[in-house]
N, C-alpha and C positions, 0 to 999 in steps of 0.2 A: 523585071518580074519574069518569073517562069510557069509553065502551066503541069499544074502536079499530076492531076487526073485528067482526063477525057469526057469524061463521064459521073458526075459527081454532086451530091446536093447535102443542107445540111438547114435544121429548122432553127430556133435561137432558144429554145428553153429547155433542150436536153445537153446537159455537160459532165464534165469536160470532152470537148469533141476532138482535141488535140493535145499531147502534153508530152513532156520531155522529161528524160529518166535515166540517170546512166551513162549520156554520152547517145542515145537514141531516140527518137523522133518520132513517134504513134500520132498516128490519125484517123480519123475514124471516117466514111462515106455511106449514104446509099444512092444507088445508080436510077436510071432511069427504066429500068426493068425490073427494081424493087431487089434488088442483092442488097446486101450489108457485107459492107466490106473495111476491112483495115490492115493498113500497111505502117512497113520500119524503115526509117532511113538511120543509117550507122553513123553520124556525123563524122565522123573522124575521114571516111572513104566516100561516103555520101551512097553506097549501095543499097539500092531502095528495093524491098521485096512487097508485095501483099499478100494478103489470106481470105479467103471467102467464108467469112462467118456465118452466112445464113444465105440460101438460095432462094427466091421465088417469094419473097416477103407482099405486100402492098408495095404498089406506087404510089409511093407518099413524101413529102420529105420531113415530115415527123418523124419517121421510123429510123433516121439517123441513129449510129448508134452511141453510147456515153462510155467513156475509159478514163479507168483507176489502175493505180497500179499497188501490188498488196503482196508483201514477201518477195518484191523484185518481177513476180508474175504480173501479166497484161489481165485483167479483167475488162470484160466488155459485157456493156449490157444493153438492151433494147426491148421494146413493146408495141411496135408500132403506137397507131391513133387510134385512142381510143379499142388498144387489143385485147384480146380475152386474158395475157397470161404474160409477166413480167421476165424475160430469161436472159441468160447469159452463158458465157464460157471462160473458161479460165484459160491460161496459157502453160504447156507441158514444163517450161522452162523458163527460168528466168532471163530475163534482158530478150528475148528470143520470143517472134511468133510463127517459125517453123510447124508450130503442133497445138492443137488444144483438145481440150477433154471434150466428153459429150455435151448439147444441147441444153440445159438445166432451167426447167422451171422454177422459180423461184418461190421455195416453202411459206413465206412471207405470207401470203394471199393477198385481199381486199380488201376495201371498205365496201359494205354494200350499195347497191347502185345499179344504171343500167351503164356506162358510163365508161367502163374497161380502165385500162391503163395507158397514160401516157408521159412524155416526159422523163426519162429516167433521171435523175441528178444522184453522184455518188461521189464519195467521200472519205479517205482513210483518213483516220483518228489516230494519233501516236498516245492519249491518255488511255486509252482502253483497248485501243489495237483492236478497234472495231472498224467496220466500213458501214458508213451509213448510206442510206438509199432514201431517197424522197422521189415522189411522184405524182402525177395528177391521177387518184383515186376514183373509183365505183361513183363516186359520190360526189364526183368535179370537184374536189376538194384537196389541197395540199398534203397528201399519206406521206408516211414514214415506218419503213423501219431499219434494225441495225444487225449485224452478224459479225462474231468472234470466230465464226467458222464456216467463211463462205465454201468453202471444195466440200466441206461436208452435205449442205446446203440445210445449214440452221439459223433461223433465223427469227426476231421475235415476230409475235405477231403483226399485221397490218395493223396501222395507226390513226384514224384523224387526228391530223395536226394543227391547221389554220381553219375557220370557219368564215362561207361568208353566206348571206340568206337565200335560201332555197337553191334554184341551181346554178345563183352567182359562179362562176368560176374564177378564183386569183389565179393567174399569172406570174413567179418568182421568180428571183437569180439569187445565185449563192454564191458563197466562197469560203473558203475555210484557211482557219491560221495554219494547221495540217495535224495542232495538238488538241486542242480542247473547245475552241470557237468555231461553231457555225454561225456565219450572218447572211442575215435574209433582207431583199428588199422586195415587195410584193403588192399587187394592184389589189383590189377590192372586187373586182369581177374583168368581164371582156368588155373593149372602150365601145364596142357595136350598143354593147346590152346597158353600159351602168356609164357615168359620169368616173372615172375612174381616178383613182388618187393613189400617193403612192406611201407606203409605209415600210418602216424599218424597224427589225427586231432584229436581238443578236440568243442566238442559246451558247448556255455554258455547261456543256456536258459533263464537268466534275460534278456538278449537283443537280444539273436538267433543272437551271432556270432561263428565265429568256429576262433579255434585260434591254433598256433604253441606249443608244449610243453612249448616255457620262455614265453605264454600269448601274441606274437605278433600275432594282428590281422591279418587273410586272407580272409576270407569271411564272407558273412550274410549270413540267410534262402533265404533272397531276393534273392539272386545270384542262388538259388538252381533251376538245379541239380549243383551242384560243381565237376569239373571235378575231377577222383581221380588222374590224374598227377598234379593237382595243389596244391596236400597234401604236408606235410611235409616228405619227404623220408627219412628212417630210415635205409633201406636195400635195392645194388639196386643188381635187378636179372637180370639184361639184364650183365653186368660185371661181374656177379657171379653165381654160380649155381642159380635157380628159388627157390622159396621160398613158405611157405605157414605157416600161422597163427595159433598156438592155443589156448595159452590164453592173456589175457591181465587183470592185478591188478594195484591198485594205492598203493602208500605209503601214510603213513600217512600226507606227505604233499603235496598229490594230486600227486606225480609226477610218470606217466604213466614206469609200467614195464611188456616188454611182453615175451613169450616162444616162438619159431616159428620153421617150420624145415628145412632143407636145402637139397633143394632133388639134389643126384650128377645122380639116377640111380634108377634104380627100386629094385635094393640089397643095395642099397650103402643111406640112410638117414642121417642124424644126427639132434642134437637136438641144441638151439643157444636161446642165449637172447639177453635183448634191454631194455637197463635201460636208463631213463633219471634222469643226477642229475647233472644239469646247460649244460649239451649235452648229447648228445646220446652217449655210450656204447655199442657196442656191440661183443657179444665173443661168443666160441665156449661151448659150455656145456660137450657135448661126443656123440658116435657113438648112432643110433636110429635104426642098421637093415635095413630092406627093407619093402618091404609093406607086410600089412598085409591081402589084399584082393588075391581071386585065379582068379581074372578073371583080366581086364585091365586096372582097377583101380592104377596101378603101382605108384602110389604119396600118400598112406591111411598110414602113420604112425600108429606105435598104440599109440601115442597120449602124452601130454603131460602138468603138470596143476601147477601153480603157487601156492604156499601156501600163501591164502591170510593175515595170520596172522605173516606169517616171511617170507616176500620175500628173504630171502635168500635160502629158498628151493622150490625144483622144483619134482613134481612125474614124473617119466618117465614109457613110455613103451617101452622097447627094447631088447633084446636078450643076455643073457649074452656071447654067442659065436655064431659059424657063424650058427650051425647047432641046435641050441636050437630056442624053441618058446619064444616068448615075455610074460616077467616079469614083476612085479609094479617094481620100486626101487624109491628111495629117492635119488639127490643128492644135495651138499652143495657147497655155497662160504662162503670166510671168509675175500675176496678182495674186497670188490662190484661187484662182477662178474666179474672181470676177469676171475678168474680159479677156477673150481668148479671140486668135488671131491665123489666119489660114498658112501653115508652116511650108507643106510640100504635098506637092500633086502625085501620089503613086501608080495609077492607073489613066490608060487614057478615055475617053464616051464612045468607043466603037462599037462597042456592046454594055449592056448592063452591070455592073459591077457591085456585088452585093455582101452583106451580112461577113463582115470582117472579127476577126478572130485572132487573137493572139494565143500563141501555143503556152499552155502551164506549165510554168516552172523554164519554160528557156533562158538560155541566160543570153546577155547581151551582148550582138555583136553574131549569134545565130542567123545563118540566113533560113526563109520562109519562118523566119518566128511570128509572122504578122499572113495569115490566110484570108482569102476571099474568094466570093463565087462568081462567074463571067460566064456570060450568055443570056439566053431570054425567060422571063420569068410571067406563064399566066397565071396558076395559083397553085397550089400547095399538091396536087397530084399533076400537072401540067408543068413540065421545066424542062430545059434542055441547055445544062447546067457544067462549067469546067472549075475546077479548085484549081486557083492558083496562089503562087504566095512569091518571095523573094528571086530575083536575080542568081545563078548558082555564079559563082566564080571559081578559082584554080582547078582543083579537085574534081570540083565537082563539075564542071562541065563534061567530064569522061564516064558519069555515073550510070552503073547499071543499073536495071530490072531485072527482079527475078519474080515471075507470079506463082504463089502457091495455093493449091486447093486445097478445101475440107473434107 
């Protein structure tokens, strides 16, 4: 393992926080002085530069920020928690973040609300050569919208999307085939406030319907916001401990596999999947510890990330005993998930080891294609936080830095 940043933290529901494009290596941080930062590594020389997107933001690690890539160009976007105003920057060049254009509010606007913005998740679409954008809304509510013309900054209106009652808030993760599917897996509210369960929809943006995993239809945009009890429920938490989402991948024939964790306790986590292959599946994976926050955050797993190139493994963060800190590990099925078995240890408990991440679109055999975060963790504006990811070997052990400012 090697340590990527110094200084670096990242939340779990704004993405993609890292992803691969070209032969190059984008990742996105905010520090513990509240910059927003994002850096390239060249893979081929392993010459790592960065760029300071935004200076003097919150100390938060919500405010991470979220990267697409759109005409070869780096888009980055961010809104801190709960922030007044959604923006982004584009990149002057392609494959390259030597430059980017001005600051840009994003035309989109709101739902109304007192509620701000957070979350960014975004998405280019190859049916429509849109980018779509979802967030958590005015209205703590799943928003959306999409743009055929982000550097112009057009964009449709803000959206409610998913609805849950009063100021429930769901919780989602997405993923996208990269042409015409979005799929969603998403709680019912926060596991503090609601008994929370986990549900699956997928949209089909050729005709903006949403559909069940076997493709039966349940609703259109028209109907939006769509209730989230009207989802397909995959996990229910009111019958069972409450629940809460980490990652969600497709297989190669689209069919939706997600991570989730299963809180009994504030000691007591574990870690559990949810495969679809002609129904749902779902098992137990293994113990996951307790939280990893010191304040009362009591539901912060340290996290947990699908390998999107073998969904038969899963990176874990969890303890290897009761009185050890949370490790990376690797574990494996060999059943279709049924029962999954502890593969390889990647980190060791000297420090905290948290919220693992696999870079999008890396191909295999990448080093740091598998990211996590090390150091100590009080809550969501308290950390003092390093990215680290893969071992470098040949090359790259001689690898410069080059930092650049905005």
């Amino acid at each position: 393992m090697n340590e990527i940043v110094a200084d670096a933290a990242w939340c779990w529901f704004g993405d993609p926080r890292a992803v691969y494009h070209n032969g190059r290596l984008y990742y996105g941080w905010v520090d513990s002085k509240g910059h927003i930062w994002i850096a390239q590594v060249d893979t081929a020389t392993w010459t790592r530069r960065r760029f300071l997107i935004a200076p003097d933001t919150h100390v938060d690690d919500h405010d991470n920020p979220s990267i697409v890539i759109r005409g070869g160009r780096v888009c980055v976007f961010w809104c801190g928690h709960a922030g007044r105003s959604m923006r982004y920057r584009v990149a002057t060049n392609s494959d390259s973040i030597d430059g980017f254009g001005p600051v840009v509010t994003c035309a989109a606007g709101n739902t109304p609300g007192r509620f701000g913005f957070t979350y960014p998740n975004v998405a280019q679409m190859a049916h429509d050569n849109a980018l779509y954008l979802l967030w958590r809304g005015g209205n703590f509510q799943p928003t959306f919208s999409r743009s055929t013309s982000v550097t112009a900054n057009v964009w449709s209106p803000a959206r409610h999307l998913f609805s849950a009652p009063g100021e429930d808030r769901p919780y989602l993760k997405m993923v996208t085939d990269g042409t015409a599917w979005l799929h969603f897996m998403m709680t019912d509210g926060h596991p503090h406030n609601v008994a929370t369960s986990l549900y699956y929809v997928g949209w089909w943006v050729v005709d903006d319907s949403f559909r069940r995993a076997d493709g039966t239809r349940l609703a259109s945009l028209a109907d939006a916001p769509i209730p989230v009890s009207s989802l397909e429920k995959v996990y229910d938490g009111v019958a069972n401990p409450r629940a809460w989402i980490w990652d969600l991948q497709l297989d190669a024939g689209l069919n939706p596999h997600a991570v989730f964790a299963v809180l009994n306790s504030r000691e007591d986590h574990e870690y559990w999947s949810a495969r679809h292959n002609g129904d749902w599946q779902v098992n137990r994976i293994c113990d996951a510890g307790g939280t990893i926050a010191q304040d009362g955050e009591r539901f912060y797993s340290g996290g947990a990330a699908l390998d999107p190139l073998d969904l038969d493994t899963v990176a874990v963060s969890r303890p290897p005993g009761p009185q050890d800190l949370h490790r990376i590990e690797t574990w494996r099925t060999g059943d279709g998930g049924v029962t999954w078995r502890h593969a390889a240890t990647i980190s060791d408990t000297q420090q905290q080891n948290v919220r693992p991440f696999y870079v999008r679109g890396a191909p295999a055999g990448m080093n740091w294609r598998l990211m996590w975060l090390r150091g100590t963790y009080g809550q969501f504006r308290d950390f003092a936080l390093r990215l680290l990811g893969g071992e470098p070997t040949g090359a790259q052990r001689s690898a410069t830095s080059v930092a650049l400012t905005s």
